[in-house]
Every structure is written in structure tokens, then in C-alpha cells.
mmCIF file of the N, C-alpha and C atoms, coordinates in Angstrom:
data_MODEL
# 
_entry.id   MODEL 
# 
loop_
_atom_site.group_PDB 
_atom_site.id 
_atom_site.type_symbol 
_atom_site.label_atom_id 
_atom_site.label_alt_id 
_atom_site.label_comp_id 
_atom_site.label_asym_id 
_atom_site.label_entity_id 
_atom_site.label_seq_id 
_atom_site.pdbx_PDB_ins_code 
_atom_site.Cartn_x 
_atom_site.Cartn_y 
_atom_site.Cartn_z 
_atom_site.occupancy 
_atom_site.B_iso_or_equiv 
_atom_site.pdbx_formal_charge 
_atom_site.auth_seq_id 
_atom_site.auth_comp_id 
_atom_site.auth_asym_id 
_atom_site.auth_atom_id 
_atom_site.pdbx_PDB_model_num 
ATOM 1   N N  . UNK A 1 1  ? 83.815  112.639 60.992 1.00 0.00 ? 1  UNK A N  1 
ATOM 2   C CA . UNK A 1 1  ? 84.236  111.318 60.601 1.00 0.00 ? 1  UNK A CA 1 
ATOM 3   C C  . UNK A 1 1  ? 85.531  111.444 59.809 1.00 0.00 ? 1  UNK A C  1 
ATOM 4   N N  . UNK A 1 2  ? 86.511  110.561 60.302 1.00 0.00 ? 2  UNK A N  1 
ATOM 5   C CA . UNK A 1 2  ? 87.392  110.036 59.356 1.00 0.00 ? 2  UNK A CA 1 
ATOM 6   C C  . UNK A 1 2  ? 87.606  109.604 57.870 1.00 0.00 ? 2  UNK A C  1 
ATOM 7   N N  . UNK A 1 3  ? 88.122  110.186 57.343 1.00 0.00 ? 3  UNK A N  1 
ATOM 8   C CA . UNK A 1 3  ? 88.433  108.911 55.754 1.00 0.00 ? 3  UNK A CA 1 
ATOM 9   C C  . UNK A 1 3  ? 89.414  108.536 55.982 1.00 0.00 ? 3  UNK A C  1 
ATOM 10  N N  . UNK A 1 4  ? 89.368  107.456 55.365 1.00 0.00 ? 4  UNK A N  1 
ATOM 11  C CA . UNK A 1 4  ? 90.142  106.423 55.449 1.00 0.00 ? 4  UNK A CA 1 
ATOM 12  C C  . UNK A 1 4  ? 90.843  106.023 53.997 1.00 0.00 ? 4  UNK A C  1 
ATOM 13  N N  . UNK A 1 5  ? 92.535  106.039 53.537 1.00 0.00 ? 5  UNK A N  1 
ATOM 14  C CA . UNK A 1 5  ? 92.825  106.170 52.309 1.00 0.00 ? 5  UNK A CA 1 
ATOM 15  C C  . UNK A 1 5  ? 92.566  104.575 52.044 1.00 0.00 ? 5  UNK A C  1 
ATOM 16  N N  . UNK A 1 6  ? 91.836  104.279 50.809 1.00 0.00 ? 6  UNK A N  1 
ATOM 17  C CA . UNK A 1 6  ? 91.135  103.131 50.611 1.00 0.00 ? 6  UNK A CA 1 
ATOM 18  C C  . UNK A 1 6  ? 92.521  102.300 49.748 1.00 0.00 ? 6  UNK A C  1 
ATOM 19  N N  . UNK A 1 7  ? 93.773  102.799 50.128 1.00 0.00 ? 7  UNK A N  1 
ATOM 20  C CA . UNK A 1 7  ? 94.833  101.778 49.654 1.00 0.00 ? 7  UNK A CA 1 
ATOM 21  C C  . UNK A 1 7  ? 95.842  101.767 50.949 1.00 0.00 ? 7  UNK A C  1 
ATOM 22  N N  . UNK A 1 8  ? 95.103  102.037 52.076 1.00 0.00 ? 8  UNK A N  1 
ATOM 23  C CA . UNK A 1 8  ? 95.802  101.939 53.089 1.00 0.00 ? 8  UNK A CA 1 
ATOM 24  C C  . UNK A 1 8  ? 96.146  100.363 53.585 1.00 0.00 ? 8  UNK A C  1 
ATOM 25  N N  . UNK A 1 9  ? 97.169  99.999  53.764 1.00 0.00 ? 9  UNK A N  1 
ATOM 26  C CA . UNK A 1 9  ? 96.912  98.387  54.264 1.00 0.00 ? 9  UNK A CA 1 
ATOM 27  C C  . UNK A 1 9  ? 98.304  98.802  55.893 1.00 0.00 ? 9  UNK A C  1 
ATOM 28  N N  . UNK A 1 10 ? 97.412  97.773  56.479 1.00 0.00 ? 10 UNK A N  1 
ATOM 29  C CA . UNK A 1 10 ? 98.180  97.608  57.720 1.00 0.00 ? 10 UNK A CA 1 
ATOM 30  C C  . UNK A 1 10 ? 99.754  96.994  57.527 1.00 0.00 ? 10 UNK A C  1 
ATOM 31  N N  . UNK A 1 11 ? 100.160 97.052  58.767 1.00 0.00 ? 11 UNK A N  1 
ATOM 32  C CA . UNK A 1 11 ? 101.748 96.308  58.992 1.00 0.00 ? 11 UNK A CA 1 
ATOM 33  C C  . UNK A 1 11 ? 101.987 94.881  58.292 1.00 0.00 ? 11 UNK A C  1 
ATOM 34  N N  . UNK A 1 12 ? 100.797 94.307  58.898 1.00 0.00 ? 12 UNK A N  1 
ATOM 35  C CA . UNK A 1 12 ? 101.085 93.028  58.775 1.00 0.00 ? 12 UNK A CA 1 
ATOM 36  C C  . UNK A 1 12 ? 100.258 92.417  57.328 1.00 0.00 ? 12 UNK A C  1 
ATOM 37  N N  . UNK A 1 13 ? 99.713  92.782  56.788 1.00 0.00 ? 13 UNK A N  1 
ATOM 38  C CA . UNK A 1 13 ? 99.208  92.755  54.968 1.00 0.00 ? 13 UNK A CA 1 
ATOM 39  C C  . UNK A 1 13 ? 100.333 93.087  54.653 1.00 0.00 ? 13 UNK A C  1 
ATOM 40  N N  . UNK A 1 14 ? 101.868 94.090  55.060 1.00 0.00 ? 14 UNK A N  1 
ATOM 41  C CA . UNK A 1 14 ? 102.626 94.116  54.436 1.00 0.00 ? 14 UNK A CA 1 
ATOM 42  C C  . UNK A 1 14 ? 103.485 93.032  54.647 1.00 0.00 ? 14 UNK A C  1 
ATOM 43  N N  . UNK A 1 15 ? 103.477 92.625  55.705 1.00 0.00 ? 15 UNK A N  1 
ATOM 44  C CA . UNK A 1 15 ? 104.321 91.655  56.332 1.00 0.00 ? 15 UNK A CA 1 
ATOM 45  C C  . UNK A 1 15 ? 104.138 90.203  55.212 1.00 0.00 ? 15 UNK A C  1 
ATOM 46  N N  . UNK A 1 16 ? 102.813 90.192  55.026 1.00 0.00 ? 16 UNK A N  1 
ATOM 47  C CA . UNK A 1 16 ? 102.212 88.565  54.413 1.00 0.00 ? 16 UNK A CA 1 
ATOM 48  C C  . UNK A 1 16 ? 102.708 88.964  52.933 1.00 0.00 ? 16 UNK A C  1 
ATOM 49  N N  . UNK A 1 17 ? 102.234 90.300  52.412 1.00 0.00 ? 17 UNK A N  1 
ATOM 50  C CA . UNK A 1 17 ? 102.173 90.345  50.652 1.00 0.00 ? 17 UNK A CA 1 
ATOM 51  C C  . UNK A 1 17 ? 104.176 89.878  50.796 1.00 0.00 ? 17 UNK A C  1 
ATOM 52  N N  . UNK A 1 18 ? 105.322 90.504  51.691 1.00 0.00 ? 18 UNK A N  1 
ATOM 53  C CA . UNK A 1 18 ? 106.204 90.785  51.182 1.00 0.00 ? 18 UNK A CA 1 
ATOM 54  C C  . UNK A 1 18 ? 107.007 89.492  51.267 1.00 0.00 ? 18 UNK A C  1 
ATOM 55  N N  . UNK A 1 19 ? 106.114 88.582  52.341 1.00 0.00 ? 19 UNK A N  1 
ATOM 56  C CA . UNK A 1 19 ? 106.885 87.068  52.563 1.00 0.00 ? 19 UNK A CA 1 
ATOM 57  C C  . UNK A 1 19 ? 107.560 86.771  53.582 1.00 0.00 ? 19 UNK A C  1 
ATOM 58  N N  . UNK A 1 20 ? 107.822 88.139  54.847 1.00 0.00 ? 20 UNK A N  1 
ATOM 59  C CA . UNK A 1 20 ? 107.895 88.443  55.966 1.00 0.00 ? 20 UNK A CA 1 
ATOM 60  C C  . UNK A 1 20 ? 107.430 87.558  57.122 1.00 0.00 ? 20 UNK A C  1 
ATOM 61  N N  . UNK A 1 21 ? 107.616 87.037  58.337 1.00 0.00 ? 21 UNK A N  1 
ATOM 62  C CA . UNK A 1 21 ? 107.246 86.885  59.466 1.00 0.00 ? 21 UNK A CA 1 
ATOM 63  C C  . UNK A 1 21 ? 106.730 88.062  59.514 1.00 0.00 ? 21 UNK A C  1 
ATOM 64  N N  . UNK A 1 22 ? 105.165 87.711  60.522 1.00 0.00 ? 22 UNK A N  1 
ATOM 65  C CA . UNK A 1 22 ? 104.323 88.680  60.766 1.00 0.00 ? 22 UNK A CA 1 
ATOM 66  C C  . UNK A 1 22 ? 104.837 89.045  62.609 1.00 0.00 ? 22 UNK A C  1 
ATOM 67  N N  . UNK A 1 23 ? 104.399 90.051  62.572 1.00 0.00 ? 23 UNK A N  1 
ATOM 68  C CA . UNK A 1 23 ? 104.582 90.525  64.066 1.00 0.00 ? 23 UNK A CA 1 
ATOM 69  C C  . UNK A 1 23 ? 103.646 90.142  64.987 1.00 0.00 ? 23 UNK A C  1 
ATOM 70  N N  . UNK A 1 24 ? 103.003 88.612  64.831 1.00 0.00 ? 24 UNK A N  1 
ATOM 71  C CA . UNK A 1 24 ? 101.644 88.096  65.438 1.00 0.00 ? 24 UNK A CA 1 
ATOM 72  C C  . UNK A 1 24 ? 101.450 87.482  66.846 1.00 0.00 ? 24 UNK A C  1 
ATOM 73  N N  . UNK A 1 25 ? 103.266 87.122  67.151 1.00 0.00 ? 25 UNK A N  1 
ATOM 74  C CA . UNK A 1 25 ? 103.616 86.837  68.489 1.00 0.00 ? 25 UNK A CA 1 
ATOM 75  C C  . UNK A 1 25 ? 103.486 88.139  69.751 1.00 0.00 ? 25 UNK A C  1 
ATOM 76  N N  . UNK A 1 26 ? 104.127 88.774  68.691 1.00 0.00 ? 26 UNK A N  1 
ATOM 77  C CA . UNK A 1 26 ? 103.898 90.056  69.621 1.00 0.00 ? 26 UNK A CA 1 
ATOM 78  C C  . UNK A 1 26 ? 102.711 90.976  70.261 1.00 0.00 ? 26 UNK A C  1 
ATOM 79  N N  . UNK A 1 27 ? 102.023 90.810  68.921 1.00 0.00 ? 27 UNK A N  1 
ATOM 80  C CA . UNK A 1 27 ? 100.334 91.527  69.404 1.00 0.00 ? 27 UNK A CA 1 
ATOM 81  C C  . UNK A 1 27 ? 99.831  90.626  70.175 1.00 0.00 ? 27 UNK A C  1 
ATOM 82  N N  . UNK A 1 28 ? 99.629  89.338  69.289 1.00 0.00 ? 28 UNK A N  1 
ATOM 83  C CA . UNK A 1 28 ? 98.207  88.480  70.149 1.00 0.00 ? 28 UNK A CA 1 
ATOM 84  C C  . UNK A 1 28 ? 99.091  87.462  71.413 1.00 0.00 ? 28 UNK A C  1 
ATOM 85  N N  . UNK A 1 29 ? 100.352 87.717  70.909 1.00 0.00 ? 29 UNK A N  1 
ATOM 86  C CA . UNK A 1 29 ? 101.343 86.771  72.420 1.00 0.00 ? 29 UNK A CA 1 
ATOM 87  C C  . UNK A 1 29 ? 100.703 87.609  73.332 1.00 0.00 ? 29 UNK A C  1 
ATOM 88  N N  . UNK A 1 30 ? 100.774 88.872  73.270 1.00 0.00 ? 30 UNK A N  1 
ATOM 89  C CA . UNK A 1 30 ? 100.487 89.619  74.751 1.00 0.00 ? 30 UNK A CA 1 
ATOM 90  C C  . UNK A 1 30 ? 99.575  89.642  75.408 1.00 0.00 ? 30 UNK A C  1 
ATOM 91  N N  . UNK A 1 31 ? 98.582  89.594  74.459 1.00 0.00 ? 31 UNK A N  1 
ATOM 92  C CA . UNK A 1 31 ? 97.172  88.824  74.530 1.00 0.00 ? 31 UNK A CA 1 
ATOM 93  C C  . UNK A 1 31 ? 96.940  87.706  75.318 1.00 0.00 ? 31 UNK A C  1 
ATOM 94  N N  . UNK A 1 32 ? 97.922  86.553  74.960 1.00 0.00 ? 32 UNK A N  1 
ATOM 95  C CA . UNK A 1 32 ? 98.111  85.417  75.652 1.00 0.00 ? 32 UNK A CA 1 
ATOM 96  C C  . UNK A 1 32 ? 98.821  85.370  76.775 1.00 0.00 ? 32 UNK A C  1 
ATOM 97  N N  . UNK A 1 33 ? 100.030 86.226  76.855 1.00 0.00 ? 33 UNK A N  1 
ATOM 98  C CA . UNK A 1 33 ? 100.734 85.823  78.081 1.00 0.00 ? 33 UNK A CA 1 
ATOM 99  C C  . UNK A 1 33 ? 99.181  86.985  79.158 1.00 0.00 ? 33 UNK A C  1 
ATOM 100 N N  . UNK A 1 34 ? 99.135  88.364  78.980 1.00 0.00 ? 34 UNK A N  1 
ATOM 101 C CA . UNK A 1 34 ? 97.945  88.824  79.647 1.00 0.00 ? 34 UNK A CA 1 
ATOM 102 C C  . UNK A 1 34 ? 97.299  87.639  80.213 1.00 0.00 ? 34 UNK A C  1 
ATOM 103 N N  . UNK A 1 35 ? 96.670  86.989  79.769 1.00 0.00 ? 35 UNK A N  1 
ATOM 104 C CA . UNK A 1 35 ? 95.391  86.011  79.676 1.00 0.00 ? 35 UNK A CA 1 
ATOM 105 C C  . UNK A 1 35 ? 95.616  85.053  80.753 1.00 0.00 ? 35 UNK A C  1 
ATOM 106 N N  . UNK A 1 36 ? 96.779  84.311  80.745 1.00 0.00 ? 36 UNK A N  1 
ATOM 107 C CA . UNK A 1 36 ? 97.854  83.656  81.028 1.00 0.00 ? 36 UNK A CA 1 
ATOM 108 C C  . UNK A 1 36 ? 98.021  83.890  82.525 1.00 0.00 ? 36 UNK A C  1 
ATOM 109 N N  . UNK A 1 37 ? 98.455  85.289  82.946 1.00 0.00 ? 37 UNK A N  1 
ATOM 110 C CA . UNK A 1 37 ? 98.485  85.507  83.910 1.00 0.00 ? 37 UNK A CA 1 
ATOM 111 C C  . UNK A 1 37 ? 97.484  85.562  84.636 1.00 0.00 ? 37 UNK A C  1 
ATOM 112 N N  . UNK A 1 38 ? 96.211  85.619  84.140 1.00 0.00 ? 38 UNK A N  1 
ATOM 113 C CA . UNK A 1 38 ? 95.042  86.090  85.149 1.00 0.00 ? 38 UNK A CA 1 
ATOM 114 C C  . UNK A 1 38 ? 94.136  85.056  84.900 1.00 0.00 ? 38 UNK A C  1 
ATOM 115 N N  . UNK A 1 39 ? 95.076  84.002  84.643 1.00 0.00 ? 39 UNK A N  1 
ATOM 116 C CA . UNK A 1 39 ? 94.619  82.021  84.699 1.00 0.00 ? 39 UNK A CA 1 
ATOM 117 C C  . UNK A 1 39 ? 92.686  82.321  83.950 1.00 0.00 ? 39 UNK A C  1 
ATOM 118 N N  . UNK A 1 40 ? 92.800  82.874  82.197 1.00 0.00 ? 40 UNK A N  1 
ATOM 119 C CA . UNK A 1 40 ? 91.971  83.525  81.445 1.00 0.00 ? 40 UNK A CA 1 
ATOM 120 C C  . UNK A 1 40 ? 92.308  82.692  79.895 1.00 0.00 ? 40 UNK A C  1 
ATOM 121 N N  . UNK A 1 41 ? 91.377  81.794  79.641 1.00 0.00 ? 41 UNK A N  1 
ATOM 122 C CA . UNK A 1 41 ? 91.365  80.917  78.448 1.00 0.00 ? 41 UNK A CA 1 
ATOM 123 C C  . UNK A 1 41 ? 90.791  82.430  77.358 1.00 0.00 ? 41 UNK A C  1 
ATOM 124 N N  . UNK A 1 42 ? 91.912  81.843  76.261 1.00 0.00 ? 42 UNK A N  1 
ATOM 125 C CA . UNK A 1 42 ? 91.580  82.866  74.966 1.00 0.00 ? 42 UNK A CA 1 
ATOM 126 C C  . UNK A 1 42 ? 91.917  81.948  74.084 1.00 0.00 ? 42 UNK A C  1 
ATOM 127 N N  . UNK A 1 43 ? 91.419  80.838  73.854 1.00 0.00 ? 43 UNK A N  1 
ATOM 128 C CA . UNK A 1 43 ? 91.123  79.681  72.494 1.00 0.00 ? 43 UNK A CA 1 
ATOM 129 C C  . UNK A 1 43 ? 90.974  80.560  71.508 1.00 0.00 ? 43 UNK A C  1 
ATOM 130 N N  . UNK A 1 44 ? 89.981  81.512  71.232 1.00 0.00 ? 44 UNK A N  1 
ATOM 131 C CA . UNK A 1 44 ? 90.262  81.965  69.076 1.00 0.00 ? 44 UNK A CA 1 
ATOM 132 C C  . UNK A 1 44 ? 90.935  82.737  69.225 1.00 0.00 ? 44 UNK A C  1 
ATOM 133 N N  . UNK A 1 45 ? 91.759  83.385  70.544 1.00 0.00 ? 45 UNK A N  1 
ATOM 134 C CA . UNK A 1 45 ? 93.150  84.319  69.927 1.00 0.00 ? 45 UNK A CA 1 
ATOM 135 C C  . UNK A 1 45 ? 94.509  83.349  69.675 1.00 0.00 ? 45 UNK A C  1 
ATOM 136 N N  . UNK A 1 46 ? 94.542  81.920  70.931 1.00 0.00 ? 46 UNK A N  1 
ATOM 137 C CA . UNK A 1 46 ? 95.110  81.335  70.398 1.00 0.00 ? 46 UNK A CA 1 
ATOM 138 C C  . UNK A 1 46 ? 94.966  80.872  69.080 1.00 0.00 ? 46 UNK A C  1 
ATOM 139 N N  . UNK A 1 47 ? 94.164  80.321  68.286 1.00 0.00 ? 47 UNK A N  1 
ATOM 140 C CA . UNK A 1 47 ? 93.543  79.787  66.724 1.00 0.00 ? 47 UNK A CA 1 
ATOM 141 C C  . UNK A 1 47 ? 93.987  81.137  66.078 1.00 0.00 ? 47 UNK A C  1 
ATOM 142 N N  . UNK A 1 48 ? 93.912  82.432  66.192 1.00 0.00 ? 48 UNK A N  1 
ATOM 143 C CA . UNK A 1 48 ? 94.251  82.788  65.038 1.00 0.00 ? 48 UNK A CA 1 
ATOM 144 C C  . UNK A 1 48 ? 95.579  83.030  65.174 1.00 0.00 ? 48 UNK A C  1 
ATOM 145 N N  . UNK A 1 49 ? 96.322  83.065  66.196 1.00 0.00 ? 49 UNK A N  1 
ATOM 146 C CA . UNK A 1 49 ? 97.877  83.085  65.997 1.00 0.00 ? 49 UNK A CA 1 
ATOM 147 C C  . UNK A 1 49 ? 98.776  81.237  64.985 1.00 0.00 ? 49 UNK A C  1 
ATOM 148 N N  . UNK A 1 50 ? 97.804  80.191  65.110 1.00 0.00 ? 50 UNK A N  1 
ATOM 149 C CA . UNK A 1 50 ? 97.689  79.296  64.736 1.00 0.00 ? 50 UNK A CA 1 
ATOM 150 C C  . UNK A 1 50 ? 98.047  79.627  63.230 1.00 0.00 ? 50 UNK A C  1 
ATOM 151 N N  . UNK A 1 51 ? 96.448  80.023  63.172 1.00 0.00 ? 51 UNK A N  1 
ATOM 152 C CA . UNK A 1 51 ? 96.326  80.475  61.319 1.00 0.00 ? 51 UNK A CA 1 
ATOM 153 C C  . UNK A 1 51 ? 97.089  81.755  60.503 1.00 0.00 ? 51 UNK A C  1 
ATOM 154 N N  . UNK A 1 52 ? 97.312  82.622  61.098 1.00 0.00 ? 52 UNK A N  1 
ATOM 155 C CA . UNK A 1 52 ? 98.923  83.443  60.960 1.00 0.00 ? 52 UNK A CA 1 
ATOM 156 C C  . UNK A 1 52 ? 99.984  82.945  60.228 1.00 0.00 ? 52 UNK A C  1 
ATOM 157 N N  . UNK A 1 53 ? 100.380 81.801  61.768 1.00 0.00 ? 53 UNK A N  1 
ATOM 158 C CA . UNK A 1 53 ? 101.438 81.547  61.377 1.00 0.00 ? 53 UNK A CA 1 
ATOM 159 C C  . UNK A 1 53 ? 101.523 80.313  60.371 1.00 0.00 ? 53 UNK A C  1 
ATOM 160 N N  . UNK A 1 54 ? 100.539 79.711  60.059 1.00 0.00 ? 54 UNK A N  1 
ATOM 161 C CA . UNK A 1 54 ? 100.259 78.731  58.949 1.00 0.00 ? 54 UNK A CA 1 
ATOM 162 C C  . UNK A 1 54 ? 100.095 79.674  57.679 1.00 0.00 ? 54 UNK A C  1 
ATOM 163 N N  . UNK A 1 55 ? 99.684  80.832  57.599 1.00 0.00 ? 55 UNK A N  1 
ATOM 164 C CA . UNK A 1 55 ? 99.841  81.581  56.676 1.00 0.00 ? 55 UNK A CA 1 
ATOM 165 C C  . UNK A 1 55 ? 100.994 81.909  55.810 1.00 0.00 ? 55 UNK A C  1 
ATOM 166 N N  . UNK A 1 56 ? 101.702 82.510  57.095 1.00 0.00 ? 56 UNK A N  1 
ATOM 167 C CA . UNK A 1 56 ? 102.952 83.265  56.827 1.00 0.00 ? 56 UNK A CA 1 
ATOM 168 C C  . UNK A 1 56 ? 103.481 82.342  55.697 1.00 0.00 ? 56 UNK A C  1 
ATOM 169 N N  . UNK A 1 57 ? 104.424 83.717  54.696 1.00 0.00 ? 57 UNK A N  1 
ATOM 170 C CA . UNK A 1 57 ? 105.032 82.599  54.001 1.00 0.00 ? 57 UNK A CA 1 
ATOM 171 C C  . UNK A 1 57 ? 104.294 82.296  52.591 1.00 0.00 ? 57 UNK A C  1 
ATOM 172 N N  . UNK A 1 58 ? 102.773 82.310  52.466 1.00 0.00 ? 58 UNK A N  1 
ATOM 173 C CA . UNK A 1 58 ? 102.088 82.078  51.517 1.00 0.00 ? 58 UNK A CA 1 
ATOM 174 C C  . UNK A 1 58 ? 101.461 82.592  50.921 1.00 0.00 ? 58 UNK A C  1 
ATOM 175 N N  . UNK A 1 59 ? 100.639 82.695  49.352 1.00 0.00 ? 59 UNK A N  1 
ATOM 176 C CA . UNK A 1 59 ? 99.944  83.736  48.899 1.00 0.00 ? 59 UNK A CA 1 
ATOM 177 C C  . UNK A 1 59 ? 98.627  83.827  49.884 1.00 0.00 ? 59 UNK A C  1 
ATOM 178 N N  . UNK A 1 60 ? 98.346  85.078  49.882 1.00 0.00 ? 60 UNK A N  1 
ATOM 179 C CA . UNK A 1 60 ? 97.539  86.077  50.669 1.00 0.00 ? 60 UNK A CA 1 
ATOM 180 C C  . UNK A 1 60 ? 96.195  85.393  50.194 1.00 0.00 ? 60 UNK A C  1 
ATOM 181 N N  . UNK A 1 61 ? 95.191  85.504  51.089 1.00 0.00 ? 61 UNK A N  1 
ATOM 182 C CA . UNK A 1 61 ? 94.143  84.719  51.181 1.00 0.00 ? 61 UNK A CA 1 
ATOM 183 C C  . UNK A 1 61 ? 92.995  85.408  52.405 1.00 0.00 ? 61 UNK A C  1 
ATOM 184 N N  . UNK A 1 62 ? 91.793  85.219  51.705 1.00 0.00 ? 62 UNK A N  1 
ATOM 185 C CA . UNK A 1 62 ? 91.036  85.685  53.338 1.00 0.00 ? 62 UNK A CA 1 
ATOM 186 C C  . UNK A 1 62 ? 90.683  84.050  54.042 1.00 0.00 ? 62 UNK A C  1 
ATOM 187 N N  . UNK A 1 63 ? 90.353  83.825  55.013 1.00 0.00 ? 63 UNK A N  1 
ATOM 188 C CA . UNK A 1 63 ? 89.913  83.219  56.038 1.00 0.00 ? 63 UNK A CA 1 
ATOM 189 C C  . UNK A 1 63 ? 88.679  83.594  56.482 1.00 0.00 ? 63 UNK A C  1 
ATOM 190 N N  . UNK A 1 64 ? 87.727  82.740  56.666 1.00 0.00 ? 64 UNK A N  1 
ATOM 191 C CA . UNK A 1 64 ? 86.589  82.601  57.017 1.00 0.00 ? 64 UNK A CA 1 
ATOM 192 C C  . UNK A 1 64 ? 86.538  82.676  58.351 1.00 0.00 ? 64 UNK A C  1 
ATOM 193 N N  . UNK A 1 65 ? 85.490  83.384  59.053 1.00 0.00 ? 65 UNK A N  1 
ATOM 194 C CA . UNK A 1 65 ? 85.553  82.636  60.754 1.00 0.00 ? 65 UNK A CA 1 
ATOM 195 C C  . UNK A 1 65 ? 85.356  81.561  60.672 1.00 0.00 ? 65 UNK A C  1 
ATOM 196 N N  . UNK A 1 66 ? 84.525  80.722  60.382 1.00 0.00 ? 66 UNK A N  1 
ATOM 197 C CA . UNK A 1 66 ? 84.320  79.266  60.631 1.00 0.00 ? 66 UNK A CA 1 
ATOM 198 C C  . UNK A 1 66 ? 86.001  78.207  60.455 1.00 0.00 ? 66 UNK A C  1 
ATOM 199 N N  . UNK A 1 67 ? 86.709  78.829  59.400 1.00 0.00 ? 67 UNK A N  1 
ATOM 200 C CA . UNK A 1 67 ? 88.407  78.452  59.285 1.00 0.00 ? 67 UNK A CA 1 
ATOM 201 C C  . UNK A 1 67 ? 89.107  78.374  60.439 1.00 0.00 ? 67 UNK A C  1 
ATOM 202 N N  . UNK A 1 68 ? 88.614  79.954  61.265 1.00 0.00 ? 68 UNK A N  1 
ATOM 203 C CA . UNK A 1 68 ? 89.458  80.080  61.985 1.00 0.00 ? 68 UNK A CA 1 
ATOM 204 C C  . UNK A 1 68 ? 89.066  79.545  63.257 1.00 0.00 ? 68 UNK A C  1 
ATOM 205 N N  . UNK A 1 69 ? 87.740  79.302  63.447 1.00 0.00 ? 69 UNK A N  1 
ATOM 206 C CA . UNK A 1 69 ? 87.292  78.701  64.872 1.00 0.00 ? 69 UNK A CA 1 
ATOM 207 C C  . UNK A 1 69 ? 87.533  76.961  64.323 1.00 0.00 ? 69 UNK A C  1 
ATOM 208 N N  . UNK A 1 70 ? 87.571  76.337  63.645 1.00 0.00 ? 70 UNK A N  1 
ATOM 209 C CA . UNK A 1 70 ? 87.985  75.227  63.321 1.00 0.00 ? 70 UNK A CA 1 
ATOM 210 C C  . UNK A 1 70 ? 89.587  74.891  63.206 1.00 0.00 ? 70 UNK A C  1 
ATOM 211 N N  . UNK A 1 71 ? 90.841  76.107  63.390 1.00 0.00 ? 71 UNK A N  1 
ATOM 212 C CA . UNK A 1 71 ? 91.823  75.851  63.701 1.00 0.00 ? 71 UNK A CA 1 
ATOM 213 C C  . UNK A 1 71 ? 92.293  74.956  64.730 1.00 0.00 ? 71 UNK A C  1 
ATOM 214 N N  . UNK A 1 72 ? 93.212  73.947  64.704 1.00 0.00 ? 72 UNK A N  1 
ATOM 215 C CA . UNK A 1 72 ? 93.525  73.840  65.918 1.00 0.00 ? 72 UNK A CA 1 
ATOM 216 C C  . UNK A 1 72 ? 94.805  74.307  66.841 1.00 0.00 ? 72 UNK A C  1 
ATOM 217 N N  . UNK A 1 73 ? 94.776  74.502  68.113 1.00 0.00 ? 73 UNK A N  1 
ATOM 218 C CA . UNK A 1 73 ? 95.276  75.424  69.215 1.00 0.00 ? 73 UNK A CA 1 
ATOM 219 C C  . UNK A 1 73 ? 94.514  75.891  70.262 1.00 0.00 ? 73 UNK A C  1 
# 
């Protein structure tokens, strides 16, 4: 098993703490255009690119699933 350094934070926790646009088009876009092409509904990947980008920009916060399946998109 792995350890994991417990002050490790991803790209995009850096992206949100620093006030950054997140790179969220890019991951979960691909997701979507993928999806897209193979005429494949992805409603909560759309919703959380929603809540992202309603994020971005603001102090850091968790989100609930129920937040995020109640997004709209």
C-alpha cells in the first residue's frame, strides 16, 4: 500500500485556494464532448462543471452531493 502525504492537495484545490480558473473544462469537457459523441447523457458531470465554475473565484468550501445533484445544467 501506498501513503499518501496527508498535505498533499491536487491541481485544482490549488487552482480554487489561489483564485485561479480551474482546469474543469478540460477534464470533465472531455468527459462531455466523449459523451457527446456517442449521443451519451452525463447530467452530474455536467452539474458539477456547473458548480466549479460557480465556485471558482470564491472561498473554498465543500459541497454536498445533494448540492451538487440539485445544480442546475
Amino acid at each position: 500500500m501506498l501513503a499518501i502525504d496527508p498535505r498533499a492537495r491536487s491541481s485544482m484545490w490549488e487552482d480554487f485556494s489561489r483564485g485561479r480558473p480551474t482546469e474543469i473544462d478540460y477534464l470533465q469537457g472531455e468527459i462531455i464532448r466523449l459523451a457527446a459523441g456517442k449521443n451519451i447523457a452525463v447530467p452530474l458531470t455536467r452539474k458539477v462543471v456547473v458548480r466549479v465554475k460557480q465556485a471558482e473565484g470564491k472561498p473554498l468550501r465543500s459541497h454536498s452531493v445533494e448540492e451538487i445533484r440539485a445544480a442546475p445544467g
